[in-house]
C-alpha positions as CSV (number, residue, x, y, z in Angstrom):
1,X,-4.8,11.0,40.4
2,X,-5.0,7.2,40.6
3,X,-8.3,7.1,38.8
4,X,-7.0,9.4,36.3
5,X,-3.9,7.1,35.7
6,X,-6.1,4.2,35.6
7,X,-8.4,5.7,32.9
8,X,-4.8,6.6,30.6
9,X,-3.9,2.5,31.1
10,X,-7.6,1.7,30.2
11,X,-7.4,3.6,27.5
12,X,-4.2,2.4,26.3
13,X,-5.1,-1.4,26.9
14,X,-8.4,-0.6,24.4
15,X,-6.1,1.1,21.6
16,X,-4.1,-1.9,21.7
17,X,-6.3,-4.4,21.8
18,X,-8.3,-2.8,18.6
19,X,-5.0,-2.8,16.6
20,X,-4.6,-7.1,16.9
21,X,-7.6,-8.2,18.3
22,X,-10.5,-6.9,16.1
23,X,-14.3,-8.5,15.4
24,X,-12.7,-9.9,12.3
25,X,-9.9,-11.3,13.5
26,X,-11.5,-12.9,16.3
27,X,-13.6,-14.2,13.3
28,X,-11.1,-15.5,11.4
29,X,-9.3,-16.9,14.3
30,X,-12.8,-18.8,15.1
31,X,-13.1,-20.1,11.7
32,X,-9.5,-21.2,11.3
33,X,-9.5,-23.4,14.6
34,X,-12.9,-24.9,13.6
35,X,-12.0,-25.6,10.3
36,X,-8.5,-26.8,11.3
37,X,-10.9,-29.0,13.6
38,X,-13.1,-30.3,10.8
39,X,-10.1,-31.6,8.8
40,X,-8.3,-33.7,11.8
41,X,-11.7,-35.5,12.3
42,X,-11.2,-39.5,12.4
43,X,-12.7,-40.3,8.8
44,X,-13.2,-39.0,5.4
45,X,-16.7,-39.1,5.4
46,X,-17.0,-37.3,9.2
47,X,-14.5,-34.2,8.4
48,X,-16.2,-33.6,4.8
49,X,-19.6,-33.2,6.7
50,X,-17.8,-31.4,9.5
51,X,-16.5,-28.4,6.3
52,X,-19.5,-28.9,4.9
53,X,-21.6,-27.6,7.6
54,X,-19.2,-24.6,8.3
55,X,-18.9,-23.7,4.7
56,X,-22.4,-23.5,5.2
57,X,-22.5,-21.3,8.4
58,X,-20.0,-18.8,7.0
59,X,-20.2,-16.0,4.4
60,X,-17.8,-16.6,1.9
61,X,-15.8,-14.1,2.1
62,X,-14.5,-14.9,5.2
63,X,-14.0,-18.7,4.5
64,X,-11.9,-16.8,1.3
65,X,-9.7,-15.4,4.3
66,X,-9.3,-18.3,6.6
67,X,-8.5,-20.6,3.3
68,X,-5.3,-19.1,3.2
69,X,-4.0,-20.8,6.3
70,X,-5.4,-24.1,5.6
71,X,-3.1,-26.7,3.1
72,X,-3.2,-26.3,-0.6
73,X,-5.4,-29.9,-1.2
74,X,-7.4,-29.2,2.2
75,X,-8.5,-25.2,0.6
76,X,-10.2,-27.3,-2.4
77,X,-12.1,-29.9,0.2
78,X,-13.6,-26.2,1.6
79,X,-14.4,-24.4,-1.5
80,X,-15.8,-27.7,-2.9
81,X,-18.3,-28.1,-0.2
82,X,-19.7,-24.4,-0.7
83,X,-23.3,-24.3,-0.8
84,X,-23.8,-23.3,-4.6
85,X,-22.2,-21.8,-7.5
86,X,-22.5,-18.1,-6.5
87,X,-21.0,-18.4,-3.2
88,X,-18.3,-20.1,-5.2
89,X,-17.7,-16.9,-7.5
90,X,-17.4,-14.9,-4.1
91,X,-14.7,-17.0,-2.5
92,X,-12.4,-17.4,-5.7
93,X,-12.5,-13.8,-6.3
94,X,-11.8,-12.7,-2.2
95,X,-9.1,-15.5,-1.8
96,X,-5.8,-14.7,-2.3
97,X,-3.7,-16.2,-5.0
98,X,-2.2,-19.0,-3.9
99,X,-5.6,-20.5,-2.8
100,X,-7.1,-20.1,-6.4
101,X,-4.1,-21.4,-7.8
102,X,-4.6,-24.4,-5.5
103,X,-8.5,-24.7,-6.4
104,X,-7.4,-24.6,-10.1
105,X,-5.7,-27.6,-9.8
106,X,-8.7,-29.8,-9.3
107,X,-10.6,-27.9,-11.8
108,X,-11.5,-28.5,-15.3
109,X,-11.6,-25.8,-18.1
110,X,-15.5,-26.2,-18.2
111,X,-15.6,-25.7,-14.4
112,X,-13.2,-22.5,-14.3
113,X,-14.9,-21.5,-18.0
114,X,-18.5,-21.4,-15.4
115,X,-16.8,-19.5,-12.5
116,X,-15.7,-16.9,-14.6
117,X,-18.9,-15.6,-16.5
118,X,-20.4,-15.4,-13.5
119,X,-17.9,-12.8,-12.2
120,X,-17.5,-9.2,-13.2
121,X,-15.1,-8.9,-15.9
122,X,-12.3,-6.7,-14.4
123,X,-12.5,-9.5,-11.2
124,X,-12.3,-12.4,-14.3
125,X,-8.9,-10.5,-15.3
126,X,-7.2,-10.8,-12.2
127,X,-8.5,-14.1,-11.3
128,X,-7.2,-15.3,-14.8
129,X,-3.6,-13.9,-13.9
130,X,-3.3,-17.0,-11.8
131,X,-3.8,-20.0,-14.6
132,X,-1.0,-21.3,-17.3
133,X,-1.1,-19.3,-20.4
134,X,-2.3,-22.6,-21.9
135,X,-5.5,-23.0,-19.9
136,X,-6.0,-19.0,-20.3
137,X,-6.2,-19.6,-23.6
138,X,-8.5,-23.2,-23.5
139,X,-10.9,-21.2,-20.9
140,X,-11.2,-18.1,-23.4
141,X,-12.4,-20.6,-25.8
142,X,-15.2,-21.5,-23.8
143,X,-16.8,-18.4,-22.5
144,X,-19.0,-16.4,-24.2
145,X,-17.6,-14.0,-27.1
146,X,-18.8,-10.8,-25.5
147,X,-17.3,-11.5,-22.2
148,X,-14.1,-12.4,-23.7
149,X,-13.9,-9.1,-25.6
150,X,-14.6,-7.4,-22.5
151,X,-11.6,-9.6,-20.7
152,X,-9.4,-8.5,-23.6
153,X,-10.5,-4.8,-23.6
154,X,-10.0,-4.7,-19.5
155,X,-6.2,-6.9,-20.3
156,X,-4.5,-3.8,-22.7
157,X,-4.4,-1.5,-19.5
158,X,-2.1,-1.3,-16.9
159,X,-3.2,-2.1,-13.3
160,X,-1.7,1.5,-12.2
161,X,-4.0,3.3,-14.4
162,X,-7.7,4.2,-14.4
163,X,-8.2,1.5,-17.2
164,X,-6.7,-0.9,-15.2
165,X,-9.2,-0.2,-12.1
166,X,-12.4,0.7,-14.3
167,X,-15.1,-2.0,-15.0
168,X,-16.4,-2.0,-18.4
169,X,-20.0,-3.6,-17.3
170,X,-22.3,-0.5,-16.6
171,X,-25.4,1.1,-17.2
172,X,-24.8,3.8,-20.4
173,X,-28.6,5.2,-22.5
174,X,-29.1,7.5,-24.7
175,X,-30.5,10.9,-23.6
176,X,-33.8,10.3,-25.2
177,X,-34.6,7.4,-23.1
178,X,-37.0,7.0,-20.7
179,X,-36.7,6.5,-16.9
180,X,-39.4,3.6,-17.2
181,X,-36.8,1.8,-20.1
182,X,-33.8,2.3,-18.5
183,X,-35.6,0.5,-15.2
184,X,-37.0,-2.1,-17.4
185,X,-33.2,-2.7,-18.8
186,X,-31.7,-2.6,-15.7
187,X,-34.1,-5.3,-14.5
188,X,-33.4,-7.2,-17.3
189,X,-29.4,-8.0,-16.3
190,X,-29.1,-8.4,-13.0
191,X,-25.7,-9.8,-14.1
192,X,-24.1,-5.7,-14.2
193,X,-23.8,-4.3,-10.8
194,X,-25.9,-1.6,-10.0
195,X,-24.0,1.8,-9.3
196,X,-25.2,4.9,-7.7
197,X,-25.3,6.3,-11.4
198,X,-26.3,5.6,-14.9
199,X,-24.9,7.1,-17.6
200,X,-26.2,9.3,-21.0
201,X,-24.5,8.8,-23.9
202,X,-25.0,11.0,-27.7
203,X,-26.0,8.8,-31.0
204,X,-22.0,8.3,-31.2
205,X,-21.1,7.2,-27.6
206,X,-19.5,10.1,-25.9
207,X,-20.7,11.0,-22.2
208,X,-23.3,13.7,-21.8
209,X,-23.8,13.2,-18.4
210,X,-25.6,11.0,-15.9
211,X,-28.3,10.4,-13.9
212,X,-28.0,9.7,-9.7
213,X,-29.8,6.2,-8.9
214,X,-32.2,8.6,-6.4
215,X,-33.6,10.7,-9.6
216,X,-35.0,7.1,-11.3
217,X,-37.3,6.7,-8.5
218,X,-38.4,10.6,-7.5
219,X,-39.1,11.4,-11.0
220,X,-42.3,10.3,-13.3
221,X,-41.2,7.5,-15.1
222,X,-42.4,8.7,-18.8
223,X,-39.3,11.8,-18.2
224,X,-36.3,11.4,-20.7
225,X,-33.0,10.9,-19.1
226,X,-31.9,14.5,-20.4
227,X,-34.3,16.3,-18.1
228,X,-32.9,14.7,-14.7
229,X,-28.9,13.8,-15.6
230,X,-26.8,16.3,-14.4
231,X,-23.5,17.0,-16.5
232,X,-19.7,15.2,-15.1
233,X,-17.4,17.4,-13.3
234,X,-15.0,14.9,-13.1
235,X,-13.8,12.1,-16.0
236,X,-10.6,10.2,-16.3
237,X,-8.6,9.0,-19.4
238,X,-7.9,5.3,-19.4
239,X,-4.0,6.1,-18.9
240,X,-4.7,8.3,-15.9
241,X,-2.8,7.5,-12.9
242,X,-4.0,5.0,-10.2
243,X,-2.9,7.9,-7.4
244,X,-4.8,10.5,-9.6
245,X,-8.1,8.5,-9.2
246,X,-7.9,8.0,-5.9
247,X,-7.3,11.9,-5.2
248,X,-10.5,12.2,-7.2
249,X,-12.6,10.2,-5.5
250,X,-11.2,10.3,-1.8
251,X,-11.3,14.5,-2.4
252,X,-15.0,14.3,-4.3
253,X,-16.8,11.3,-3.2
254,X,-17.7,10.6,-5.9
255,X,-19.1,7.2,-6.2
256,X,-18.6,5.7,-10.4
257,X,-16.1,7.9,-11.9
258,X,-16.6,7.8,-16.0
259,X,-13.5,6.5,-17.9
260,X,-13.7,7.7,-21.6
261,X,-11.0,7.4,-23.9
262,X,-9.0,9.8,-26.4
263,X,-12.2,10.4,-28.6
264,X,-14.1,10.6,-25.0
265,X,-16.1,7.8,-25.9
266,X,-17.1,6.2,-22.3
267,X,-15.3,3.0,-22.0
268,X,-15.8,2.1,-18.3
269,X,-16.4,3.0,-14.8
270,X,-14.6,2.9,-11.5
271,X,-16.8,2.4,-8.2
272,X,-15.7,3.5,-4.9
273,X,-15.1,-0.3,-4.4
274,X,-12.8,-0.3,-7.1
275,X,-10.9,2.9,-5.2
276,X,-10.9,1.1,-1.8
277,X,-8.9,-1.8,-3.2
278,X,-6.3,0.5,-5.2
279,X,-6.1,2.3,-1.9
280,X,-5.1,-1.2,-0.3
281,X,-2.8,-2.0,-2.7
282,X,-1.2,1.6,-2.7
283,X,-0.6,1.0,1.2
284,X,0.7,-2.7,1.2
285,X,3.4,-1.3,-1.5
286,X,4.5,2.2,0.3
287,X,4.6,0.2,3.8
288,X,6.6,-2.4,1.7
289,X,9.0,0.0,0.3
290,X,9.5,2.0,3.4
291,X,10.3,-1.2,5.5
292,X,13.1,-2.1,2.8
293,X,10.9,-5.7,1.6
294,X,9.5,-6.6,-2.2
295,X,6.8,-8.8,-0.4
296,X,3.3,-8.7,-0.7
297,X,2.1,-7.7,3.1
298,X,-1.2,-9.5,2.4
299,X,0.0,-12.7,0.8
300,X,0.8,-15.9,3.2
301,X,4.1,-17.1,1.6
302,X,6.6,-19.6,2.2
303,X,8.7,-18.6,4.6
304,X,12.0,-18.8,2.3
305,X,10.3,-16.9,-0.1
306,X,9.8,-14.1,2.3
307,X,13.5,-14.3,3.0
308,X,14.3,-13.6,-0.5
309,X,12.0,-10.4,-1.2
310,X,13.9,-9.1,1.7
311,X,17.1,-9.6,0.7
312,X,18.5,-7.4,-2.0
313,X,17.2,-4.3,0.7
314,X,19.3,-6.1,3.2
315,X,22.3,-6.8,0.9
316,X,22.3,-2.7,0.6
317,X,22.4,-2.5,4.2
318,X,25.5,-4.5,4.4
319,X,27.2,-2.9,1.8
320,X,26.7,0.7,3.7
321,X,28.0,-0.6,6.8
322,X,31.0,-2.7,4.9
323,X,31.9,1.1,3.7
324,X,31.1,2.7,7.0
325,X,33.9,0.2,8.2
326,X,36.0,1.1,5.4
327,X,35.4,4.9,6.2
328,X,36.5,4.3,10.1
329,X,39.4,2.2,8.8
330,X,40.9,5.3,6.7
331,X,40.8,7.2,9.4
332,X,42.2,5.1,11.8
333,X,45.2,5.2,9.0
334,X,45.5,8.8,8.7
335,X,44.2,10.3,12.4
336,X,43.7,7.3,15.1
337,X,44.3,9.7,17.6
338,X,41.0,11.6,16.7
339,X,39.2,8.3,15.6
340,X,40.5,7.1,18.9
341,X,38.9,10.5,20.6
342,X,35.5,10.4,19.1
343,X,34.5,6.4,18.3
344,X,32.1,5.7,21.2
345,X,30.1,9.0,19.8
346,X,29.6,7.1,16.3
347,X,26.3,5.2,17.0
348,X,25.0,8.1,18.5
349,X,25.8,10.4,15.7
350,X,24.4,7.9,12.5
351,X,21.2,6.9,14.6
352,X,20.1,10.7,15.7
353,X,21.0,11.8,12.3
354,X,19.0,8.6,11.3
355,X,16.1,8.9,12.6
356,X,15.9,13.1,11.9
357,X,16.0,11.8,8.5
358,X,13.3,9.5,8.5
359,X,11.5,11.5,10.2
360,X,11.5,14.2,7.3
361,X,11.2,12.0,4.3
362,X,8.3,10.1,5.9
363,X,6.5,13.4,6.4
364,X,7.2,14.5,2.9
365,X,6.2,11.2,1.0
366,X,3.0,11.4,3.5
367,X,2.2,14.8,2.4
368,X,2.6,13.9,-1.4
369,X,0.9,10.8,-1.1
370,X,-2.4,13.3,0.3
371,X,-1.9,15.5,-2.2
372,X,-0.2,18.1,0.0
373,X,2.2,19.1,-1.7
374,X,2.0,20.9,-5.3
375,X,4.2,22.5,-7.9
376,X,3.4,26.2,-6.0
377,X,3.2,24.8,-2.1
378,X,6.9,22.6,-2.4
379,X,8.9,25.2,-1.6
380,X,7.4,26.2,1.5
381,X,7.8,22.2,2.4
382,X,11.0,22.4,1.9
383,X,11.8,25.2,3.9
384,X,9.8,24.1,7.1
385,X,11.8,21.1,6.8
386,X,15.3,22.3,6.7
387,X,14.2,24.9,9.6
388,X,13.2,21.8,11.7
389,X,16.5,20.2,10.7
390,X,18.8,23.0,11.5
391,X,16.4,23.6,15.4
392,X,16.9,19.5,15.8
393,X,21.0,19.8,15.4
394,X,21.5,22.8,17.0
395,X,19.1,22.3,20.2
396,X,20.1,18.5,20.6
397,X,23.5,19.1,19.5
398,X,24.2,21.7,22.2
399,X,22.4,19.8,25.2
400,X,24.5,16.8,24.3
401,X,27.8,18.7,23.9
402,X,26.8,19.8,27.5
403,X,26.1,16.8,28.6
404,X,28.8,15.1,27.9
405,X,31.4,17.6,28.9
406,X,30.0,17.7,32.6
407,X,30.3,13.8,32.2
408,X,33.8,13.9,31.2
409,X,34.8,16.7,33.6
410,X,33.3,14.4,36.4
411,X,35.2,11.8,35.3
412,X,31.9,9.5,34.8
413,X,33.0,7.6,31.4
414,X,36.3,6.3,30.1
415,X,36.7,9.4,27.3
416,X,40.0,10.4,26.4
417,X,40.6,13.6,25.2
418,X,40.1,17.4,27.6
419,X,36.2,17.9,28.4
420,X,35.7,20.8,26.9
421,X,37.0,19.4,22.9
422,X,35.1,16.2,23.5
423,X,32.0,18.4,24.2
424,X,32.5,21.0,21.4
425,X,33.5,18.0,18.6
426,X,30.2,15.7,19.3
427,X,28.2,19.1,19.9
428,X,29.1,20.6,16.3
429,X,29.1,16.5,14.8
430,X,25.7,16.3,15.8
431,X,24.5,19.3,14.0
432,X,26.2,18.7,11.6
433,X,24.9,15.4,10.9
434,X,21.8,16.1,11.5
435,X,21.5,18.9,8.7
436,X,23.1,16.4,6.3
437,X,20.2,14.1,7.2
438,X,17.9,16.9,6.9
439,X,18.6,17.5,2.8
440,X,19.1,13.9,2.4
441,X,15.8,13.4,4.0
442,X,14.0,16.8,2.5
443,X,15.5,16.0,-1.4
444,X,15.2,12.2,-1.7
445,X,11.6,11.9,-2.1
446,X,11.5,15.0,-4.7
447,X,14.4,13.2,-6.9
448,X,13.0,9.8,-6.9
449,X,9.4,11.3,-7.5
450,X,11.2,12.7,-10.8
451,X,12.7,10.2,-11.7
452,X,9.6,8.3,-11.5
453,X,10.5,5.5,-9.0
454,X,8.1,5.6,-5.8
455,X,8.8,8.2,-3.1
456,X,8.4,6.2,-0.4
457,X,11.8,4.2,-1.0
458,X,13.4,7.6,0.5
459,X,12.2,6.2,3.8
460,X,13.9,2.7,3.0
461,X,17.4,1.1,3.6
462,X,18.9,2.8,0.5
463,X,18.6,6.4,2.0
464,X,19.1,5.3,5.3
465,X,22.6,3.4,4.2
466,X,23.7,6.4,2.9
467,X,22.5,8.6,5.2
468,X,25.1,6.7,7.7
469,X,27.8,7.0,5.7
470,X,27.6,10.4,5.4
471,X,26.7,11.8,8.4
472,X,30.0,9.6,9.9
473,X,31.8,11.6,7.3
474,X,30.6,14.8,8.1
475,X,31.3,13.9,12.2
476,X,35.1,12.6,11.3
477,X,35.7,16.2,8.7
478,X,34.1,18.8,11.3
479,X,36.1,16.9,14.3
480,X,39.1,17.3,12.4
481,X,38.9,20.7,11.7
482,X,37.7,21.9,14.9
483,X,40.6,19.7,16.6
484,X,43.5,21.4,13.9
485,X,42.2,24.9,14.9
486,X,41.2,25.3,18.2
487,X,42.5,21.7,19.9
């Protein structure tokens, strides 16, 4: 028994040391301290060989992490002493924001105009979010026309939408083309990522189909692309949904999903990579909204910054519990005797009927963020969630009524009020509070969903507010009535 209780804590002590204490952030940990080392070194000349030699050392995309915990002029010093211009392109586009605005600074247009056309354009777009519109403008006069048009192209789209996640560099031939050509033009820009596919176009630019990267090698290269593409099961409009293409991808696997546009002309392509970021961001901003917070989880921000994303979900938060207050105060007005019978019940009553809640709307906004739920399955949903509603009220509601009329008729606790009432009137509360929390819980998400504001704020401190105030109305109006007719 000892050895099995001692394999549980083992096992317990590996889960939570994997959540916060992972090969990366052991990585980025190392980094920080040696870096943070390298910049308190005696002189100039010693600490700028000392970054040099990690920058060195390091992949990029990890000294892109650990920038963000260094100061704003001391995040320059270490993308400065990068080894060369490509490992350069990796750590502006992997750092957050704050460090490229900060690397910007000591830039000039030219040196910012040579960063970006050696980045993918839908990566140039984002990293261009994070200059003046004046130097936007000065830097789009310098690069080269074509990428600017595809900068442009990427900017009309919204970053919730398939055009927004797409990249519009890819591999597109016509169907009479030859495996040996289209190798010989892939070859020929290595400057356009490879993807797992290549794509046939007709004469006019709309998508035939494509070819897998496998069938340009097992294949005689004198074949046209026609004979080994294989025809799309799945394309995208530009103004698709950023949920819908992720359901697309996570359900297919499909690695580049085509983006073609109203005349199904093929105007870009989203990569799993693409998918795994939106995925990201999807999560930072449900997580966000279901914690009650505006911030960005992945940005290192000024503390009173921080404060003030947090605030205006806090401010609703005080304003349920100043008319919770208000509530209690009306009846103390109108029934004090029964407000005087029944107040030490009050937390219990708003944070069971809280957390039963919670507990349904996170399940639901879960299941519609999978792709559970659907027009013909809802129902059903629905139903299995007001059935474990009305089991939660009535089983917990009858053990505690129980409970706490053997605690009263014992005379353990200072209740007022005969044993059997006190039991019946925190028994029937509870349910009753806890069914109110039920539909709250069950038809939030649905109604925020339609009126096309995220689901997952059903989980935040709006619902939850109101989910006190109204269970704490529903206690006080069933108390009453059972204590008129029975008490």
């Amino acid at each position: 028994m000892d050895q099995d209780n001692d394999h549980l804590e083992a096992e317990h002590s590996v889960v939570a040391k994997t959540l916060m204490d992972s090969k990366t952030s052991h990585l980025d940990d190392e980094l920080s301290e040696r870096l943070e080392e390298a910049f308190h070194k005696v002189t100039f000349n010693i600490h700028l060989h000392a970054v040099a030699k990690i920058a060195s050392e390091y992949n990029p995309i990890d000294l892109a992490y650990a920038a963000s915990r260094l100061p704003p002029n001391a995040r320059y010093t270490l993308f400065e002493s990068l080894p060369d211009i490509a490992a350069k392109v990796i750590f502006i586009i992997n750092t957050d924001s704050s460090t490229r605005s900060a690397c910007f600074r000591y830039l000039n247009d030219r040196e910012v105009q040579s960063l970006i056309e050696r980045m993918p354009a839908d990566e140039a777009v984002w990293v261009l979010d994070d200059i003046s519109e004046r130097r936007y403008r000065r830097v789009l006069d310098l690069l080269d026309s074509k990428k600017v048009v595809q900068i442009k192209e990427l900017q009309k789209h919204s970053r919730d939408s398939a055009g927004g996640l797409m990249t519009n560099e890819f591999f597109a031939f016509s169907a009479e083309t030859t495996i040996l050509e289209a190798a010989q033009f892939i070859r020929e820009n290595p400057g356009i990522d490879m993807t797992r596919r290549i794509f046939v176009l007709d004469d006019a630019g709309v998508l035939q189909g494509f070819v897998p990267a496998r069938n340009l090698i097992v294949n005689p290269s004198h074949l046209p692309l026609r004979q080994v593409m294989r025809y799309p099961e799945h394309i995208v409009q530009v103004g698709t949904s950023r949920e819908e293409v992720v359901d697309l991808v996570e359900r297919y696997k499909i690695p580049a999903l085509p983006v073609v546009d109203k005349e199904n002309l093929l105007v870009g392509v989203i990569t799993f990579d693409d998918v795994v970021e939106a995925i990201e961001d999807i999560a930072d901003e449900t997580i966000a909204l279901m914690g009650g917070t505006a911030e960005d989880v992945s940005e290192v921000d000024h503390v009173f910054k921080r404060f003030l994303a947090r605030a205006p979900w806090l401010l609703i938060t005080l304003f349920g519990g100043l008319i919770s207050a208000s509530v209690m105060g009306y009846y103390q007005s109108i029934e004090p005797e029964l407000l005087a019978l029944i107040f030490f019940f009050i937390p219990l009553i708003n944070g069971m009927s809280g957390n039963v809640g919670i507990q349904c709307s996170t399940v639901l906004v879960r299941s519609m963020a999978i792709g559970m739920i659907t027009s013909g399955n809802r129902g059903e949903f629905i139903v299995k969630e007001v059935v474990i509603g009305l089991l939660t009220g009535l089983i917990f509601g009858t053990l505690c009524g129980f409970v706490i009329y053997f605690l009263s008729w014992l005379g353990v606790g200072d209740f007022s009020g005969a044993p059997l009432e006190l039991g019946v009137m925190v028994s029937a509360g509870l349910f009753g509070g806890s069914l109110t929390a039920t539909l709250l819980g069950v038809g939030s998400p649905f109604i925020f969903a339609k009126m096309g504001v995220d689901p997952a704020i059903a989980s935040g401190p709006i619902v939850t507010a109101f989910n006190d105030i109204m269970s704490m109305i529903i206690f006080f109006l069933i108390s009453g009535i059972l204590r008129t007719l029975f008490f």
